[in-house]
C-alpha positions as semicolon CSV with decimal commas, in nm:
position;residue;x (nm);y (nm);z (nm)
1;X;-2,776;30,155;-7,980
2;X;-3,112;30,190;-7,786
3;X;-2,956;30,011;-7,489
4;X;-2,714;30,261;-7,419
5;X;-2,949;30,530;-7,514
6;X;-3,193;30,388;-7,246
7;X;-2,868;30,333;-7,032
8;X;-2,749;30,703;-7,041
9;X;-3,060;30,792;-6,956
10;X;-3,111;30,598;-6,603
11;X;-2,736;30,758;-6,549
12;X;-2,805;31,071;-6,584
13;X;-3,200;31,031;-6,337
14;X;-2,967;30,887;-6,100
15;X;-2,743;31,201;-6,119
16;X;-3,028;31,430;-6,107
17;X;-3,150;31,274;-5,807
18;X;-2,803;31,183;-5,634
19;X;-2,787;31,618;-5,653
20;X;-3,096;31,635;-5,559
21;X;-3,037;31,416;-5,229
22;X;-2,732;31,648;-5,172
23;X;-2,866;31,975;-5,179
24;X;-3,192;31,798;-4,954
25;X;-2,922;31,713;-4,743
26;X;-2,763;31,995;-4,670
27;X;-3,163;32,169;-4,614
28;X;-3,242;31,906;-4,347
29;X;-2,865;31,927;-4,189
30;X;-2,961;32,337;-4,138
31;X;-3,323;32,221;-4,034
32;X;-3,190;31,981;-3,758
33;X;-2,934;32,212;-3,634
34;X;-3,110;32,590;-3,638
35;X;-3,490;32,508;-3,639
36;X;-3,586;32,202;-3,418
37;X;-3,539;32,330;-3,110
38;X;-3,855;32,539;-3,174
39;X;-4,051;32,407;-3,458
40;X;-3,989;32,014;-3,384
41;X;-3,829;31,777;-3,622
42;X;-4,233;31,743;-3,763
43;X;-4,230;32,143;-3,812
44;X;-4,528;32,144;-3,645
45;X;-4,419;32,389;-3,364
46;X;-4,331;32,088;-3,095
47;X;-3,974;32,131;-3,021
48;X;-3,905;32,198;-2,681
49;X;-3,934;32,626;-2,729
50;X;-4,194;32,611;-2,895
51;X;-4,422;32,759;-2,602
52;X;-4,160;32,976;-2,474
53;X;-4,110;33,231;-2,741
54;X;-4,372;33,512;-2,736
55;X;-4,601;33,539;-3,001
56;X;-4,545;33,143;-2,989
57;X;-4,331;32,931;-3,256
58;X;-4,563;32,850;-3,566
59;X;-4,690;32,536;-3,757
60;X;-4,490;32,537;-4,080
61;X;-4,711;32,259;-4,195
62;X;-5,042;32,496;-4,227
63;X;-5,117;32,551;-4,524
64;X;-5,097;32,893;-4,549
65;X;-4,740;32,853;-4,436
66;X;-4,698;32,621;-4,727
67;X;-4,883;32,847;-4,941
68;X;-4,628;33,099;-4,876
69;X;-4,323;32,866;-4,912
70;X;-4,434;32,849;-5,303
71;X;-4,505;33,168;-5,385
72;X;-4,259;33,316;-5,181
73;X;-3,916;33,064;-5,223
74;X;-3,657;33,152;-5,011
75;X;-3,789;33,512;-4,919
76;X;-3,965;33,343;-4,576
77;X;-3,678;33,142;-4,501
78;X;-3,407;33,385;-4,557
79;X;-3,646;33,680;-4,396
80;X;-3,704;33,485;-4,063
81;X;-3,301;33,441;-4,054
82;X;-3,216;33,793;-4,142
83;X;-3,470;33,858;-3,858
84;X;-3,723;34,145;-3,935
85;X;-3,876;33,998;-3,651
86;X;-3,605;34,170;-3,393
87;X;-3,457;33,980;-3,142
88;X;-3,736;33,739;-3,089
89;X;-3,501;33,395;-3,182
90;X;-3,236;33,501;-3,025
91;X;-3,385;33,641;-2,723
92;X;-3,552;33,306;-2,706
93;X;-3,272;33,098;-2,728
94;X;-3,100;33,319;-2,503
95;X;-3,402;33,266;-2,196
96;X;-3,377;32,914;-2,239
97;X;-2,976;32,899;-2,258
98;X;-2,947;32,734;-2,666
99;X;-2,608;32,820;-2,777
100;X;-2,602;32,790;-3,177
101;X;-2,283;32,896;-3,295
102;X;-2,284;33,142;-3,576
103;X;-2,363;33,033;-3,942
104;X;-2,275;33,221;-4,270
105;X;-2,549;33,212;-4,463
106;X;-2,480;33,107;-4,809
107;X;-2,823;33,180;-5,129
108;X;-2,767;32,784;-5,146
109;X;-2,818;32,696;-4,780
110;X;-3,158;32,913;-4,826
111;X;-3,233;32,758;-5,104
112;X;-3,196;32,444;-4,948
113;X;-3,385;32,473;-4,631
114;X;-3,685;32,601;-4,811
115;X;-3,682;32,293;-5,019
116;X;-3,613;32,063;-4,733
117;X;-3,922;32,202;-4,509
118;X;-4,155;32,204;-4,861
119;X;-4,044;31,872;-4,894
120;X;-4,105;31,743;-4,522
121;X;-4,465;31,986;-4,526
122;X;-4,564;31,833;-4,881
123;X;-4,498;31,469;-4,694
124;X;-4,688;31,606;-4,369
125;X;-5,001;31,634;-4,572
């Protein structure tokens, strides 16, 4: 009996994780395809835009930035996309001729990213 007790429970960690994986996935997949380009695959603000945006691309890996990941989930990530910054990103990517086809935003794509770059910033430190 405690064998499959102790059995059921490394099936269900590997679940947990296996979804966990998934959803990281799908956070790094957005990273990769939306965010290098300015913040660098290191989110420290070395992708090849970084310089060319005006007020410059930020480190995500300050810790203020991180500071503001945790108390803040989702709300920077989904603000920067919504853009209450203007037309800064796309005017950007615009000047330097980045084409990123449109993306419908979903709460879990969001959700994702912002674990993905606390994940990658947590590593970074």
């Amino acid at each position: 009996m405690r064998i499959i007790f102790i059995a059921s429970l490394g099936i269900l960690s590997l679940a947990q994780t296996s979804l966990s994986f998934a959803e990281n996935v799908n956070g790094k997949n957005l990273y990769l395809q939306r965010c290098t380009m300015c913040h660098g695959t290191d989110l420290k603000a070395t992708g090849p835009l970084a310089k060319k945006s005006n007020p410059p691309t930020p480190d995500l890996t300050t810790s203020a930035f991180k500071k503001r990941l945790n108390d803040y989930p989702g709300v920077i990530v989904s603000s920067i996309i919504l853009r209450p910054n203007g037309d800064l990103i796309p005017k950007t990517l615009r000047e330097n001729g980045v084409k990123l086809s449109p993306h419908s935003w979903s709460v879990k794509d969001l959700r994702d990213l912002n674990q993905y770059m606390v994940e990658v910033i947590s590593k970074n430190r």
